[in-house]
mmCIF file of the N, C-alpha and C atoms, coordinates in Angstrom:
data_MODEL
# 
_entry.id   MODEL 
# 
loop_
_atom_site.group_PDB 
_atom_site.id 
_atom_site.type_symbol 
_atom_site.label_atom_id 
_atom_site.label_alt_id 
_atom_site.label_comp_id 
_atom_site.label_asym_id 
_atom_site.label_entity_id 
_atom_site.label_seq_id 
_atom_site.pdbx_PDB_ins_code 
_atom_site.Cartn_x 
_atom_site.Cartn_y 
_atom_site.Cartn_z 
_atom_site.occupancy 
_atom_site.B_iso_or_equiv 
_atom_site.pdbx_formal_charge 
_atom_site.auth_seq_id 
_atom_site.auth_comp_id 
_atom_site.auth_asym_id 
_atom_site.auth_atom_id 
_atom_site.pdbx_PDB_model_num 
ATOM 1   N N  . UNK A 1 1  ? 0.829  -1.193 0.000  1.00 0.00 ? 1  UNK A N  1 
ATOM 2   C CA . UNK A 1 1  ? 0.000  0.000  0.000  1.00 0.00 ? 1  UNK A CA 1 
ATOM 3   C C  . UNK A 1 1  ? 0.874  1.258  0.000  1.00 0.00 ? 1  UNK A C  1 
ATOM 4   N N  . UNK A 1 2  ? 1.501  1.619  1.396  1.00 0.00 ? 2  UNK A N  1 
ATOM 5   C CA . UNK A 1 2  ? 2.686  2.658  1.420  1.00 0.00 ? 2  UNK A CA 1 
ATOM 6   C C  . UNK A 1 2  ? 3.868  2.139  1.129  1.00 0.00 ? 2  UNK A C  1 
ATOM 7   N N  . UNK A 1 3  ? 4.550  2.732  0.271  1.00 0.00 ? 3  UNK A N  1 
ATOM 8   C CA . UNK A 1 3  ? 6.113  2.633  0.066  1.00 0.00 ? 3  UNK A CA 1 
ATOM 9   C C  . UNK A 1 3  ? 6.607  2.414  1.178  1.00 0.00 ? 3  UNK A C  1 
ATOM 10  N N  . UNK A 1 4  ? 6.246  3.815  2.461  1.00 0.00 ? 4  UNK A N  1 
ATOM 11  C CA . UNK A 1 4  ? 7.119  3.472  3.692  1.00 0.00 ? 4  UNK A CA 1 
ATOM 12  C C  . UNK A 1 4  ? 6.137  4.629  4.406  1.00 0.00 ? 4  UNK A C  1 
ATOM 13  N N  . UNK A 1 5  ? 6.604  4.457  5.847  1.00 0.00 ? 5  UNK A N  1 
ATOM 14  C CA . UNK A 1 5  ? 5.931  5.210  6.897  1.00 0.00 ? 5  UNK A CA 1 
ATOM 15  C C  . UNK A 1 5  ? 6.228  6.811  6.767  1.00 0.00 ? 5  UNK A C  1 
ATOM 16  N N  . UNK A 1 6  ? 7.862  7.298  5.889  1.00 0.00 ? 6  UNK A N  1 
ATOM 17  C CA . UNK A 1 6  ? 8.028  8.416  5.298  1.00 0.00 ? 6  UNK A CA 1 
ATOM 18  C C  . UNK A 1 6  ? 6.541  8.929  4.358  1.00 0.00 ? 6  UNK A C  1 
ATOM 19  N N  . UNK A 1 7  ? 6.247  8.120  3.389  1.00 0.00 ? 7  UNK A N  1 
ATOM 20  C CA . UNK A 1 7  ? 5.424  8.435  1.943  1.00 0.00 ? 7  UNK A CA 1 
ATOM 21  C C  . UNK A 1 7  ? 3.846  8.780  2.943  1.00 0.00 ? 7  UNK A C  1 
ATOM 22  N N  . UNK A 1 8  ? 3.755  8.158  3.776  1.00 0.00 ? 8  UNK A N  1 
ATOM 23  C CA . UNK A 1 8  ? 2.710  8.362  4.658  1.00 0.00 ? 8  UNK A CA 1 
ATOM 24  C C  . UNK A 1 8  ? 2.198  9.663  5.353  1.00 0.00 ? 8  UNK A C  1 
ATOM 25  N N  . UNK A 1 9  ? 3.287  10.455 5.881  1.00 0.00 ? 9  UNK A N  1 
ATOM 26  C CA . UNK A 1 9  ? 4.013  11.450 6.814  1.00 0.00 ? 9  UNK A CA 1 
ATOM 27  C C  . UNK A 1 9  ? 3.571  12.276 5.746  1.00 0.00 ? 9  UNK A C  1 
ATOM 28  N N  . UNK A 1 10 ? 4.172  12.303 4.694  1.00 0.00 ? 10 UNK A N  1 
ATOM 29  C CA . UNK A 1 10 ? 4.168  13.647 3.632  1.00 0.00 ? 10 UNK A CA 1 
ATOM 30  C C  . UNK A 1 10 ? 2.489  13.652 2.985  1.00 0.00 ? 10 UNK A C  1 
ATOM 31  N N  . UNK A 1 11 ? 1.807  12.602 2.897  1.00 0.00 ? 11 UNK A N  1 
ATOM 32  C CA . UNK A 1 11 ? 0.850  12.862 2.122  1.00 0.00 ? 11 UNK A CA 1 
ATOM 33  C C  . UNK A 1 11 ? -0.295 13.367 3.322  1.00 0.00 ? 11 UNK A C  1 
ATOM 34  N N  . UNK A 1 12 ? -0.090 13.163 4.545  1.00 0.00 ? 12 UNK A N  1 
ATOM 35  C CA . UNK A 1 12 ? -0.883 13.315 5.678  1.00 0.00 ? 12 UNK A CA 1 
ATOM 36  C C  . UNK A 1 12 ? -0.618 14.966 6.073  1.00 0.00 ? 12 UNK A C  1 
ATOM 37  N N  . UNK A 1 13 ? 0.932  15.347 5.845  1.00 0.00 ? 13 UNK A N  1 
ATOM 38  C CA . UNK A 1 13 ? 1.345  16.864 5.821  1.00 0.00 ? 13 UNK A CA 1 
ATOM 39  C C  . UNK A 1 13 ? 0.596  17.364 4.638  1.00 0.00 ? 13 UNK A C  1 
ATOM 40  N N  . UNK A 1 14 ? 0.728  17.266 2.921  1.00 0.00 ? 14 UNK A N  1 
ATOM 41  C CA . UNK A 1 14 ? 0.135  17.510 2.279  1.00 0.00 ? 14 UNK A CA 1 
ATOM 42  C C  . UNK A 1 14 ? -1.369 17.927 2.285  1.00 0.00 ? 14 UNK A C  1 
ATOM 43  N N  . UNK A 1 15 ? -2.069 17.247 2.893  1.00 0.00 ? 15 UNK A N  1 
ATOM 44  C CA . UNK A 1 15 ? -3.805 17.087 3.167  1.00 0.00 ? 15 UNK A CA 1 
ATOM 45  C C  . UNK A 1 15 ? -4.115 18.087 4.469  1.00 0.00 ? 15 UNK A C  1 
ATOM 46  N N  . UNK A 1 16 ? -3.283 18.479 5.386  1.00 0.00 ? 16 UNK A N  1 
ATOM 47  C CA . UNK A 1 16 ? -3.478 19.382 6.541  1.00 0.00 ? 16 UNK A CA 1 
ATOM 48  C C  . UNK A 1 16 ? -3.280 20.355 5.736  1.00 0.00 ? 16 UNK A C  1 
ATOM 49  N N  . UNK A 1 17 ? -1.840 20.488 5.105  1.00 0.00 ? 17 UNK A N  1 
ATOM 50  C CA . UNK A 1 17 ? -1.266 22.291 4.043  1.00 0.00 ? 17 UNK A CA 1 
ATOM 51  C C  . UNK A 1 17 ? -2.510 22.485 3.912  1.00 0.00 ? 17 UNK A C  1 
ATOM 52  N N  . UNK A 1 18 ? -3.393 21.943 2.738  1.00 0.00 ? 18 UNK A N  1 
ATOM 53  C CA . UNK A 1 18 ? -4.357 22.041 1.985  1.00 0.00 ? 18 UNK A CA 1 
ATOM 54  C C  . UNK A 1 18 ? -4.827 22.438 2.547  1.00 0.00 ? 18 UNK A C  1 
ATOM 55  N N  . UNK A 1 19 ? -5.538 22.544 3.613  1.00 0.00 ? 19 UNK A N  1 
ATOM 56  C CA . UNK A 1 19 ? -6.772 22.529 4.543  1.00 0.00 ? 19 UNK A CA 1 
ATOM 57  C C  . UNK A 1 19 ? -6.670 23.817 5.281  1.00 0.00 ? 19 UNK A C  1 
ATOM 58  N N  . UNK A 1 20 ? -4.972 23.915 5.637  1.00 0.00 ? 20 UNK A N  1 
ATOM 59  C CA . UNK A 1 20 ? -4.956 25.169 6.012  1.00 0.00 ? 20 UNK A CA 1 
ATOM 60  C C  . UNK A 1 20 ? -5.048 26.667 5.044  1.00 0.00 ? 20 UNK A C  1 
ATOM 61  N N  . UNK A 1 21 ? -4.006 26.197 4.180  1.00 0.00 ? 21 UNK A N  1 
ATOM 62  C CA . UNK A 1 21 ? -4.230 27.173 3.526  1.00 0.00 ? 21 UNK A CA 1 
ATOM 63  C C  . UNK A 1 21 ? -5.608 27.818 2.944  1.00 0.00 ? 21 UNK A C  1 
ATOM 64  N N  . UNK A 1 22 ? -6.511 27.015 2.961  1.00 0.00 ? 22 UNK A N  1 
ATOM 65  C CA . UNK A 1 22 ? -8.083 27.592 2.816  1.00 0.00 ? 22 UNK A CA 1 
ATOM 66  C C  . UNK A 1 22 ? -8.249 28.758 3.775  1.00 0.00 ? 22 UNK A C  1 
ATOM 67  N N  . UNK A 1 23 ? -7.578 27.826 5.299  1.00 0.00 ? 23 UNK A N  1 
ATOM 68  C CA . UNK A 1 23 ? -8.083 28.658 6.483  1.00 0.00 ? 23 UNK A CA 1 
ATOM 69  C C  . UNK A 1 23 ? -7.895 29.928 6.895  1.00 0.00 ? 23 UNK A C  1 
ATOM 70  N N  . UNK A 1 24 ? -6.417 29.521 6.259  1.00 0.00 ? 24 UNK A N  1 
ATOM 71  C CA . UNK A 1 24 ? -5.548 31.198 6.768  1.00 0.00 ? 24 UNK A CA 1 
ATOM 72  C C  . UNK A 1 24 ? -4.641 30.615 6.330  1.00 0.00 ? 24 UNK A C  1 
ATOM 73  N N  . UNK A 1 25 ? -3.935 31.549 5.391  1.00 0.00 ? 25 UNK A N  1 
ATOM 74  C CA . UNK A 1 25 ? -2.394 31.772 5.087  1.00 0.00 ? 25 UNK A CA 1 
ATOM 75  C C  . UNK A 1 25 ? -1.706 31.863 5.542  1.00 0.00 ? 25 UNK A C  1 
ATOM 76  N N  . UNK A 1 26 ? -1.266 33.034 6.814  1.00 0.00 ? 26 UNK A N  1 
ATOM 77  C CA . UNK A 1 26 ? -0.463 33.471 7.576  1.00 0.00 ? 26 UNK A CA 1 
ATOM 78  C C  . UNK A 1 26 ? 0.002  32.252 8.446  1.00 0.00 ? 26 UNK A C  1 
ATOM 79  N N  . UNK A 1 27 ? -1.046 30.754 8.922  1.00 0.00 ? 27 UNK A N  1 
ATOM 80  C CA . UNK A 1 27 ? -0.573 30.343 9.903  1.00 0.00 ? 27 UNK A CA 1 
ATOM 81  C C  . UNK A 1 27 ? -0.160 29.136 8.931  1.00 0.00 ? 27 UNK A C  1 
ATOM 82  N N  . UNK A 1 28 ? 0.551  29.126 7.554  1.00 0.00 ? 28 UNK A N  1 
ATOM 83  C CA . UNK A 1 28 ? 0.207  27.743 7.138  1.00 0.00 ? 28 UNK A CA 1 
ATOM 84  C C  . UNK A 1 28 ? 1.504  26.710 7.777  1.00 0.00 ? 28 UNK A C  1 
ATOM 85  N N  . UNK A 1 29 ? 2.535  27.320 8.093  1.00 0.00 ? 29 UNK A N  1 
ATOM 86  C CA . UNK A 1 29 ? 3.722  26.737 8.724  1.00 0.00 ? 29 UNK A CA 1 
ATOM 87  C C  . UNK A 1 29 ? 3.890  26.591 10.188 1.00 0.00 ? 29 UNK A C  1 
ATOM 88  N N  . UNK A 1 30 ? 3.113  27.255 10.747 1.00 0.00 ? 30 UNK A N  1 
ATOM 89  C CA . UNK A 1 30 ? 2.856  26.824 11.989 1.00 0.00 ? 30 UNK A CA 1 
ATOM 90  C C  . UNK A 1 30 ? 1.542  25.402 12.189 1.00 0.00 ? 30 UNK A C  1 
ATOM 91  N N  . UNK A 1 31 ? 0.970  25.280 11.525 1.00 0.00 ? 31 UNK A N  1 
ATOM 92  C CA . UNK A 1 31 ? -0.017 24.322 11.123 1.00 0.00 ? 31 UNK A CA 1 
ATOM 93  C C  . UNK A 1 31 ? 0.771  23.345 10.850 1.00 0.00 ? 31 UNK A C  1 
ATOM 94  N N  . UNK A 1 32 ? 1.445  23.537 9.575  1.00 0.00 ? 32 UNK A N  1 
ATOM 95  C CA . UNK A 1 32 ? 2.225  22.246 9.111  1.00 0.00 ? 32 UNK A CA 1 
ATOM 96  C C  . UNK A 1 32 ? 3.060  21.703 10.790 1.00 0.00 ? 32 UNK A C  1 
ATOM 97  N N  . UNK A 1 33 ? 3.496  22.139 10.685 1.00 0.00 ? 33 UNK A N  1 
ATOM 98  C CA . UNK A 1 33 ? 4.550  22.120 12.045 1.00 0.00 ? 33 UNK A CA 1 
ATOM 99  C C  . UNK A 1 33 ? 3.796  21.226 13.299 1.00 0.00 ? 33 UNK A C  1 
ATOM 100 N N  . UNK A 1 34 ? 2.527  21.740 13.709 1.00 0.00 ? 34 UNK A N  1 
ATOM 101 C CA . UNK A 1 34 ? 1.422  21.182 14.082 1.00 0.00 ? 34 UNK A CA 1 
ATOM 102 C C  . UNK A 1 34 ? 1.378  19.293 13.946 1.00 0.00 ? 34 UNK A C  1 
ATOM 103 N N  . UNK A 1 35 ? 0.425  19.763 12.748 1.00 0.00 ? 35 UNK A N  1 
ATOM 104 C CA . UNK A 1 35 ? 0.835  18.484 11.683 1.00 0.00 ? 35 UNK A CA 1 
ATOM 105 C C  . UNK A 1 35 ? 1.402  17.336 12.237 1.00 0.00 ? 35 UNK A C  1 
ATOM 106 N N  . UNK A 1 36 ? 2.652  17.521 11.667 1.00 0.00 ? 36 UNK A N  1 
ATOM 107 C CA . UNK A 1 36 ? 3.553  16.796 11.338 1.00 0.00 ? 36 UNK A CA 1 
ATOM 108 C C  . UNK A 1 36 ? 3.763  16.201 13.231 1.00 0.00 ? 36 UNK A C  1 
ATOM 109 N N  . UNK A 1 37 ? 3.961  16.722 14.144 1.00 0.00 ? 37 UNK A N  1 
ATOM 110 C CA . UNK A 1 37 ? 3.988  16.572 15.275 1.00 0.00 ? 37 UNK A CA 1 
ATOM 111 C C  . UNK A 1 37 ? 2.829  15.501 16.110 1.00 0.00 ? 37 UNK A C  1 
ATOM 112 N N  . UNK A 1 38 ? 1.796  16.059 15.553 1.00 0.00 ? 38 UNK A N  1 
ATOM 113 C CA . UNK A 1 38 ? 0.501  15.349 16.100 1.00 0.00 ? 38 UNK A CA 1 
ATOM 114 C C  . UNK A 1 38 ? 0.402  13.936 15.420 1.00 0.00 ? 38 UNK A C  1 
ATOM 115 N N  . UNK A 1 39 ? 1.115  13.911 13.996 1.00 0.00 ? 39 UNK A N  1 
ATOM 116 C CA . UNK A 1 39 ? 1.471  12.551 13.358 1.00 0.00 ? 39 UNK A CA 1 
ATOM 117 C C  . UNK A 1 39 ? 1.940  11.988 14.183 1.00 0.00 ? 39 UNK A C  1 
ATOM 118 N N  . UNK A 1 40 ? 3.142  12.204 14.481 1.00 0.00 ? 40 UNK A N  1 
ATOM 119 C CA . UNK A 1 40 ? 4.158  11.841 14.943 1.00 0.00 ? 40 UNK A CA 1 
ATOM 120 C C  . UNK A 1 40 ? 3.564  11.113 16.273 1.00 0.00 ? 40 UNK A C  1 
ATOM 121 N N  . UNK A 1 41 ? 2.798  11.947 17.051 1.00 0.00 ? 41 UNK A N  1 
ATOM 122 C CA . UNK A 1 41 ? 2.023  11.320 17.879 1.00 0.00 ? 41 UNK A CA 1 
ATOM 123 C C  . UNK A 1 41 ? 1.342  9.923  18.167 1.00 0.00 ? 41 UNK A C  1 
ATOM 124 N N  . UNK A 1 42 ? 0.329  10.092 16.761 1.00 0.00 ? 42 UNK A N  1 
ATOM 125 C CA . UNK A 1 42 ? -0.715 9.348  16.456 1.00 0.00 ? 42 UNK A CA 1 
ATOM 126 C C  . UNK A 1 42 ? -0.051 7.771  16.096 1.00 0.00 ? 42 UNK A C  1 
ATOM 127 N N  . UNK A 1 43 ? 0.645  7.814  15.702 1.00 0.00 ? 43 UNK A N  1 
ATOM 128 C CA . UNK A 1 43 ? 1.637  7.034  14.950 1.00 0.00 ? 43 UNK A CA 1 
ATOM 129 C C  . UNK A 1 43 ? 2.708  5.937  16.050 1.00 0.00 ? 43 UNK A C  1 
ATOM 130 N N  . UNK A 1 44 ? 2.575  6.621  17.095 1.00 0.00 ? 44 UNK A N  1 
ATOM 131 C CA . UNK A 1 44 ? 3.380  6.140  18.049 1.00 0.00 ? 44 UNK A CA 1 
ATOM 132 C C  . UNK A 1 44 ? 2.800  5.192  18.587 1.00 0.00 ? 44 UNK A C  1 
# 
């Protein structure tokens, strides 16, 4: 299914960007950042 738990990470970052950037621009890297963290979480 996934290449690897990397290819996973990015398409799950990808789909938040998206989402933010609708929301607000200004915060889209603090979001990502978010993100990627709360993955990191979930994942554990």
């Amino acid at each position: 299914m996934w290449k690897s738990e990397n290819d996973l990470r990015k398409m799950y970052v990808k789909i938040c960007w998206a989402v933010q950037i609708k929301k607000n621009r200004s915060r889209i890297l603090t979001e990502e950042y978010s993100a990627v963290v709360g993955f990191d979480k979930l994942i554990e």
